[in-house]
Each structure stands twice: as structure tokens, then as C-alpha cells.
C-alpha positions in Angstrom: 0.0 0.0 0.0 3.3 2.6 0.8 4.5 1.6 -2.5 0.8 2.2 -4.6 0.7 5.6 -2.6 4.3 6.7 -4.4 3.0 5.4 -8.2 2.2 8.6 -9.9 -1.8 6.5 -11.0 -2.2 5.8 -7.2 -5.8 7.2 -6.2 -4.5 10.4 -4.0 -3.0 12.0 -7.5 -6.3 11.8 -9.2 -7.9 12.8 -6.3 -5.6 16.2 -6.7 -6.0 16.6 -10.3 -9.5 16.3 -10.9 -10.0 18.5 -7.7 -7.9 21.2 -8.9 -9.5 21.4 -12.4 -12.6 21.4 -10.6 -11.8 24.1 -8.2 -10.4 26.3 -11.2 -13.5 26.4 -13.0 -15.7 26.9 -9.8 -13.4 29.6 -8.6 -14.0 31.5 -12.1 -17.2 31.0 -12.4 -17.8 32.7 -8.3 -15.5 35.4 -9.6 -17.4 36.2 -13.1 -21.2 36.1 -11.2 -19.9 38.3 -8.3 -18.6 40.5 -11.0 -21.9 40.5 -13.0 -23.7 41.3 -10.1 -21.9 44.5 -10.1 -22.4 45.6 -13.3 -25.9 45.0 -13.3 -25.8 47.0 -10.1 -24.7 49.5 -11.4 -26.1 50.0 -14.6 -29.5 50.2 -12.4 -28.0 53.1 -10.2 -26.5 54.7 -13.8 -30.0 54.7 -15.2 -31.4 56.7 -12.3 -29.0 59.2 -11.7 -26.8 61.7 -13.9 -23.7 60.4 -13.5 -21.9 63.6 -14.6 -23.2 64.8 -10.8 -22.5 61.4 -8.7 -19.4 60.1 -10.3 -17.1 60.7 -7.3 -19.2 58.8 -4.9 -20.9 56.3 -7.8 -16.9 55.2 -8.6 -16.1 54.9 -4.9 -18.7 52.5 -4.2 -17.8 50.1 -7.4 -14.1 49.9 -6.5 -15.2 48.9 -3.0 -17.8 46.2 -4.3 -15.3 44.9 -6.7 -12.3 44.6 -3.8 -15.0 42.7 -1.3 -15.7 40.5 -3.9 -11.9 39.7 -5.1 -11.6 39.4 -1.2 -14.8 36.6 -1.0 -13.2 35.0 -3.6 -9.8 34.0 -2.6 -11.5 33.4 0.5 -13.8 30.5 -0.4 -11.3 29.4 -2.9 -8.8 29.1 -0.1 -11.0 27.4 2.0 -12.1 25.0 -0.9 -8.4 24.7 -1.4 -7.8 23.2 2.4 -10.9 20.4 2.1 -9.5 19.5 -1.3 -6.1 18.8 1.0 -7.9 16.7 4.1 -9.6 14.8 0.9 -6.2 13.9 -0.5 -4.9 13.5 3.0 -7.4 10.7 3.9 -6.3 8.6 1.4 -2.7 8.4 3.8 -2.5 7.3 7.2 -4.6 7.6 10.1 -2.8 10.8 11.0 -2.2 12.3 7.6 -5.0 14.8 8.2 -2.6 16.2 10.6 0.7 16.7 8.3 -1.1 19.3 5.9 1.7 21.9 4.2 1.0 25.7 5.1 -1.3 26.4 2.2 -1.4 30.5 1.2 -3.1 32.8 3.2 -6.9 32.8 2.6 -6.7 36.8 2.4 -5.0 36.7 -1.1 -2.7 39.1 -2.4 -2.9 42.6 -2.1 -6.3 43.9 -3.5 -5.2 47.4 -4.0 -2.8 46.9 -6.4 -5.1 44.6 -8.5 -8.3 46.3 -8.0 -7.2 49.9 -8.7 -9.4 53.5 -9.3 -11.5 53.6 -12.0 -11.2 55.9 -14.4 -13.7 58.9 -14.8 -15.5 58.5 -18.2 -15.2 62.9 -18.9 -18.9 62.6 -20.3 -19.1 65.9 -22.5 -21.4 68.7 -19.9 -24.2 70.4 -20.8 -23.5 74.3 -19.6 -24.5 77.3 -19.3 -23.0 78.4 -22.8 -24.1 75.0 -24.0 -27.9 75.9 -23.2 -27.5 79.0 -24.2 -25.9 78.8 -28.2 -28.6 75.4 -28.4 -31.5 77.6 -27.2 -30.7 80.4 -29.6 -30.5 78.2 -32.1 -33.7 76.9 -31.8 -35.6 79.8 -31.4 -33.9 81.1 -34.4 -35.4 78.2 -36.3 -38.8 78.4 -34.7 -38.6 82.1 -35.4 -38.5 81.8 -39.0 -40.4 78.8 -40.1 -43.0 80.5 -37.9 -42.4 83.8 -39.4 -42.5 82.5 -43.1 -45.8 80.5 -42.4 -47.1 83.9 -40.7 -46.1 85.9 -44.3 -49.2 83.9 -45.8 -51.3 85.4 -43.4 -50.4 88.8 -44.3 -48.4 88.9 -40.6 -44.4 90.4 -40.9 -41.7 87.6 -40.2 -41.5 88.7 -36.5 -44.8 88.6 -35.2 -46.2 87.5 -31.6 -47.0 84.2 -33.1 -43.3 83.4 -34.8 -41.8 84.8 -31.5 -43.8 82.2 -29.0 -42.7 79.6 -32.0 -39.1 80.8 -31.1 -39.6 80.2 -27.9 -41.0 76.6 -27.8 -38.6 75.5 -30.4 -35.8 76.7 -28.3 -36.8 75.3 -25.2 -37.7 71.8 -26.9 -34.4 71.8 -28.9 -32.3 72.8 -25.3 -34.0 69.4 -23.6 -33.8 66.8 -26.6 -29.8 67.9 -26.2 -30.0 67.6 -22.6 -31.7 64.5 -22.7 -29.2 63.7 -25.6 -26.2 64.0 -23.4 -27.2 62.4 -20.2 -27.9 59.4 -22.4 -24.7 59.5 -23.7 -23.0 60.2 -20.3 -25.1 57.3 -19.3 -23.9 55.2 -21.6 -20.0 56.3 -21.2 -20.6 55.5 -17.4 -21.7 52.0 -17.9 -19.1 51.2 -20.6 -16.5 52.6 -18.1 -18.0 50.2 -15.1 -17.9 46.6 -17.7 -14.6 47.8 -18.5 -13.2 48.2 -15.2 -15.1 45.2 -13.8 -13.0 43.2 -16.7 -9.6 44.8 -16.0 -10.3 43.4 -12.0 -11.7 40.5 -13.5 -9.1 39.3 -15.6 -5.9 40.5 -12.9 -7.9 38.7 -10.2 -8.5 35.6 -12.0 -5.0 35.6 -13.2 -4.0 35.8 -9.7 -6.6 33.0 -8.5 -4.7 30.4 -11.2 -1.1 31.2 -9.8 -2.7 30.4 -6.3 -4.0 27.5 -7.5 -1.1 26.0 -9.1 1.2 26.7 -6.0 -1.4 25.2 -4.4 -1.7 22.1 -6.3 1.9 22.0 -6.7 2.2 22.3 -2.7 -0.2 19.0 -1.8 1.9 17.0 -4.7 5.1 17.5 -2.9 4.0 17.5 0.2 2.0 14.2 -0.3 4.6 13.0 -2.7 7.3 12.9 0.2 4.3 11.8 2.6 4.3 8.2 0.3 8.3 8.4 0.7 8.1 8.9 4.1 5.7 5.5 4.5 7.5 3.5 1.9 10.4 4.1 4.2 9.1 3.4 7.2 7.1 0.2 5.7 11.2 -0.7 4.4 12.1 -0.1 8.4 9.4 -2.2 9.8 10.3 -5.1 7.6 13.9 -5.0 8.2 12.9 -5.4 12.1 10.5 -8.1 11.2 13.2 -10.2 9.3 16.2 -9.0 12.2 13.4 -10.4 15.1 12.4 -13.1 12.9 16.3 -14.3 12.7 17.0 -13.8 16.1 14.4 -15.9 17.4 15.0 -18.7 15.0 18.7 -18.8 15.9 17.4 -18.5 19.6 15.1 -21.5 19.2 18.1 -23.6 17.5 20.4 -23.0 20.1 17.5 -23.9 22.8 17.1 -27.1 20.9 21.1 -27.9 21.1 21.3 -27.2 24.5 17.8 -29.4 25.5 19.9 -32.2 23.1 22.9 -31.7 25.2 21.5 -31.9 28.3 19.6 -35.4 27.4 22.5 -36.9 26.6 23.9 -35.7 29.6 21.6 -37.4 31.5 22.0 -40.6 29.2 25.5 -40.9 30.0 24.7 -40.0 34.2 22.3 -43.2 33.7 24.3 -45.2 32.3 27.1 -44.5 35.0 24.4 -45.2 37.5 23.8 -48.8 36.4 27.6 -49.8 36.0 27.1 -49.1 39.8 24.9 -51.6 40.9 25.9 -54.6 41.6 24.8 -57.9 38.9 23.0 -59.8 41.2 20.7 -56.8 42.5 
């Protein structure tokens, strides 16, 4: 059984492989939803808010989310990472659950560097001068298609009526660009968030595989010198065996010559005995 434990097909290495390849695809798929939950988070706040006005804070809370859930994720792939080791460790001796290696730390490496700020979209503003130049234009336009339609009337081309036009063309023309532009700032915002979320994405799940070899590579030596350890102490135990076995057979032998000796010791005393007594007893 030391020796099977040491074959590179024994059980415990299959156990290890298929775990790890298992763990690898659970650990990216926990990190991909945690990350999708984000976006979709934050699309809904983008699609409430003008992000132009809330980026500071909006930003702020998506880099937090995103380090708590690189954070969750090297946690529960650490601690997945520890049963796969008292499953391989089972598979040893009684006590092999005890003689785990010092896997990494379940905390993971450091999130600041990986997670990072994210970058302000610079969605183009809608200001005062904005308003202004898209107002007059619009009431320029109202003005005079009102004013020409007001010539067939017999009115002049600035009249009360083309004036009011001007007015509501203005105002409609400022808000379809204001509208314009938040959806676009919108839309900058959440490109900005997927983007980010796949930058943290792709450096954490990058990091999550190095774990996981050095982890896999960890339990194979570790176990790997475990079988050495056995087949050498199996090798020790039979040595004894054969030494005690030896010993007592030479023990026995020598028993047996001395129980030989000492009959014929008292062979020869008995004979003596009746040379002594005299023929006619």
C-alpha cells in the first residue's frame, strides 16, 4: 500500500488533479457572477442618476464592491483549497490529516494593487453656454419657419406668433440635447463600469490560477514525500520483522542444542548409574 501511494496513478493524484481542475472552473465562475452582479448594479443606479453629478461617490462604491468581492473569492477558494487537502490526505494514514503543508493565506494578495481606481468616463457637460448657443439656435429656427408661415397670413416675419414659436422651439431643442447628453453620459458611465469590472476581473483571476497552481503543486510534494516517508518506514518495519524473525530462529536452534545436550547428559549419568549396581541386585 506505501509503494501504490508513491505510483504517480495511485488514487490520491487523481484525487488532486481532478480537484484542482474542478476548483479552477468553480473559482472563475464565483468570480465572473460576483462580478456580473456589479455591473448590473450598477447599470440600475447609472439609469437613475446623472452620472456627470455622482461620479465621485458612484466610482467609490464600485471599486469597494469589486475589492470585497476579489476578497470573498480568494477566500472560499482558499478554504475549498484546504478540504481538497484533508480529501487527498485521507487517502494516507490515520494521522495524515494532521501533516497538511501551510497552504497561502486565505486573504490573497494585495487587492489594492489589482483592483485599482477607475477611471472617470469625462462625459461631455451640458453648460450654461451649452444651453444657451442650443437655445438660440432653436428659437432662431422656430422664429423663422414661424415667421414664413405667418407671411401667408399677411403677418411680418417677427410677429407674436413666430416669436412664441421661437420660444417653444428653443426650449424643446435645449432638452432633446439635454436628454441627448445624459444618455450618452449614461452610456459612457456604464461602458466605463464593464470595462473596469473586466480589468479586475481578468488581474484577479490571473492571480486565483497562480494560487491554485502553487497550491496544487504544494499538496503533490507534500504528499509525494508523505508516500516516501511510509515506503520508508514500511522498508524499516520489515527489516525489524526479518532481524526479530532471525533472532528468534537462531534463539530456538540454540535452545534445541542445549535441550539435546542436556539429554545426553543425562543418558550418560544413567548409564554410569547402572555400572554401579551390583549384577545380582
Amino acid at each position: 500500500r506505501a509503494a501504490d501511494l508513491r505510483n504517480t496513478s495511485s488514487r490520491w493524484h487523481q484525487v488532486l488533479n481532478d480537484g484542482i481542475a474542478d476548483l479552477n472552473a468553480d473559482v472563475d465562475y464565483d468570480l465572473r457572477d460576483r462580478m456580473r452582479s456589479i455591473v448590473r448594479e450598477g447599470e440600475k443606479i447609472v439609469d437613475g442618476v446623472d452620472p456627470g453629478k455622482v461620479w465621485d461617490q458612484f466610482a467609490l462604491q464600485v471599486e469597494d464592491q469589486a475589492a470585497a468581492a476579489a476578497a470573498a473569492n480568494f477566500l472560499w477558494a482558499s478554504e475549498r483549497a484546504r478540504w481538497l487537502a484533508g480529501q487527498v490526505a485521507e487517502l494516507f494514514a490515520e494521522d495524515g490529516a494532521r501533516s497538511l503543508p501551510d497552504l497561502p493565506d486565505s486573504t490573497g494578495p494585495d487587492l489594492p494593487d489589482l483592483i485599482g481606481e477607475m477611471e472617470d468616463p469625462a462625459g461631455e457637460k451640458f453648460g450654461a453656454g451649452q444651453r444657451a448657443f442650443v437655445g438660440l439656435r432653436g428659437g432662431y429656427m422656430g422664429t423663422l419657419m414661424a415667421g414664413m408661415y405667418s407671411t401667408f397670413m399677411g403677418l411680418t416675419l417677427l410677429n407674436p406668433f413666430s416669436a412664441a414659436a421661437g420660444l417653444l422651439m428653443g426650449g424643446k431643442m435645449m432638452r432633446d440635447e439635454s436628454k441627448r447628453l445624459l444618455e450618452r453620459r449614461r452610456m459612457e458611465a456604464k461602458n466605463t463600469v464593464r470595462r473596469y469590472v473586466d480589468d479586475v476581473s481578468f488581474q484577479v483571476g490571473k492571480q486565483s490560477r497562480d494560487m491554485l497552481r502553487h497550491v496544487q503543486r504544494e499538496l503533490r510534494d507534500h504528499f509525494m514525500a508523505r508516500s516516501d516517508e511510509l515506503v520508508r518506514s514500511a522498508q524499516e518495519s520489515l527489516i525489524a520483522a526479518e532481524r526479530a524473525s532471525q533472532t528468534g530462529e537462531a534463539g530456538r536452534q540454540q535452545r534445541i542444542a542445549d535441550l539435546r545436550a542436556e539429554l545426553e547428559r543425562i543418558g550418560a549419568l544413567e548409564k554410569q548409574g547402572q555400572a554401579l549396581v551390583p549384577a545380582g541386585d
